[in-house]
C-alpha positions, 0 to 999 in steps of 0.5 A: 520447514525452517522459518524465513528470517525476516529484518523490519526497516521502519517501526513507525505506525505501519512497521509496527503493524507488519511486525506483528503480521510477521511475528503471527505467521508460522512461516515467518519469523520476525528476527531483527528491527531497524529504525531511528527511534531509539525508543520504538525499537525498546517497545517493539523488541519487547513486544516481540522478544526481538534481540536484534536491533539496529539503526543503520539499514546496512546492518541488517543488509549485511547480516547473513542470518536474514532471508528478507526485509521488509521496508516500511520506511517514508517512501522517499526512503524506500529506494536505498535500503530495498536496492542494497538489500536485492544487491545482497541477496536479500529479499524485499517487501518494500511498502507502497507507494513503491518510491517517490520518484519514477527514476528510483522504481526503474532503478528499484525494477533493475535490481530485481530483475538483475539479481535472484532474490524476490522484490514485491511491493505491497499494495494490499488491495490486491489481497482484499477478497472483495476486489479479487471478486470484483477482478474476477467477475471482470475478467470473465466479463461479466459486467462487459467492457469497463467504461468508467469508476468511481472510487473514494478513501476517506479518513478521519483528519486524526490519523494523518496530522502527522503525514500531511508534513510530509505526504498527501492524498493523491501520492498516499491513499490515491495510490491504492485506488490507482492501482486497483484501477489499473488491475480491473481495467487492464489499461494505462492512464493517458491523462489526469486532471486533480484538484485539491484543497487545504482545510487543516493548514497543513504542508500538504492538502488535505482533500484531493479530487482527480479524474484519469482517462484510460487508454481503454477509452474508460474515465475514472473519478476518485475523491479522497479526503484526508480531513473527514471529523474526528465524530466520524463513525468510521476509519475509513470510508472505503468504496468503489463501483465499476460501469460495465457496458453491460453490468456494474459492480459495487464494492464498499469495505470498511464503510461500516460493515461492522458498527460498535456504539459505545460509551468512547463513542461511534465506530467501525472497526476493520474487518478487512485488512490486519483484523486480530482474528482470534490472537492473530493478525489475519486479513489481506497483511497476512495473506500479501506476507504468505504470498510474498513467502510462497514466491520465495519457497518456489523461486517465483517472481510475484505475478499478482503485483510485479514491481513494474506495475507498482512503477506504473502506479507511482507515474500516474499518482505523480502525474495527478500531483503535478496536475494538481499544482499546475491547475491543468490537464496532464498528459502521460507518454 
């Protein structure tokens, strides 16, 4: 079966991870790069042997010989290229968070539901084997009615120097563990009350703790600290746990579940995620991009995370913001 013909949007950090994702995958073939860094495009068109490259969005929108994008820019830069790309035919996996304001994930909803090609947004945790697990002992309520979570995502302050100029816990990682949430649970979030804390003295704070209530009546906590030492034996301190009227469930990912000491040091390389698994990218990456494929194959909307759903995530994430700044209980309509 001939391969789909994929155009990369943004090879910053993670573009360059889905690059690699797609250029592994045998349905896939990583067929053009677009990007602002003159420098970043040589470096991954190397790597790759990609000889389409671009700076311009629209170039890739407008190519003919590419079957989908995949839109790994900031999210406030999500709405435009994803939009264009639906109008063209063209199908997208576009990064969570889904966009920066609700306003352009109903305009990112319409597109898709307006057009034929495929729009999914890529919030990987749904392709994580133990929250899958987790989901399905809850559907078959195993744990009983859920009553409340408690969830973190912890990560050394040198991997988001950069981002808190532009971006914190509560709109970034928080958005992981909110849909998570809101997939277990099946309910809405009526009510959110979050507090942060700026210990690095950057744009955005650094530590973020909030509560959500549901519309189930469950109430969640989350804490997500974006400032943990450089000395930290992990890189990411990931964990969730579950309270059932009649049972919990307790998931921990890559808070170490593998622990390498050596010479450079303490750490725990992911397992879970985009592990290279035998010269390959493996983990939940590739498994969203072969589900993301099989769609397109079968002319399937995605049902494992519709874009209305990550819409969803993106009201709450910015209504625990808002609470944030304001100091007060915010309620969602």
């Amino acid at each position: 079966m001939e391969r789909l013909r994929v155009g990369v949007i943004g090879v910053g950090w993670f573009g360059t991870v889905h690059c690699r994702a797609i250029a592994d995958h045998p349905q896939l073939e990583l067929a053009a790069l677009c990007d602002n860094s003159e420098e970043r495009l040589a470096e991954m068109a190397r790597e790759h042997g990609v000889a389409r490259t671009c700076n311009d969005y629209r170039e890739l929108v407008d190519d003919p010989e590419i079957d989908a994008l995949a839109v790994v820019t900031p999210w406030d830069h999500h709405a435009e290229p994803t939009i264009a790309g639906l109008a063209a035919g063209k199908h997208v996996l576009v990064e969570k968070p889904m966009a920066s304001t609700v306003e352009d994930c109903r305009r990112m909803c319409d597109a898709a539901r307006d057009g034929d090609a495929i729009l999914m947004v890529g919030h990987i945790c749904r392709f994580n084997p133990r929250y899958i697990a987790a989901k399905r002992e809850i559907d078959a309520g195993r744990i009983g009615k859920v009553v409340a979570i408690n969830a973190r995502r912890n990560v050394p302050a040198r991997w988001v120097m950069d981002q808190l100029e532009t971006i914190g816990p509560i709109l970034h990682t928080c958005s992981h563990d909110t849909d998570m949430m809101l997939w277990l649970t099946g309910a809405k979030v009526v009510s959110t009350y979050a507090q942060t804390v700026n210990t690095l003295g950057c744009k955005y704070d650094d530590l973020a703790q909030l509560m959500y209530r549901f519309d189930s009546g469950a109430s969640a906590l989350y804490e997500g600290a974006w400032c943990m030492p450089d000395a930290s034996p992990f890189e990411l301190d990931e964990r969730m746990s579950v309270i059932g009227t009649e049972g919990f469930i307790h998931i921990q990912d890559t808070f170490p579940n593998i622990a390498v000491c050596s010479k450079e040091g303490f750490r725990s390389p992911d397992t879970t995620y985009w592990p290279e698994l035998h010269g390959i990218t493996g983990g939940a990456l590739r498994e969203e991009w072969s589900y993301f494929a099989r769609c397109i194959r079968e002319g399937t909307r995605p049902a494992l995370i519709t874009p209305e759903e990550a819409m969803e995530v993106v009201r709450t994430v910015l209504a625990a913001h808002e609470s944030a700044i304001g100091g007060a209980v915010v309620t969602l309509d």
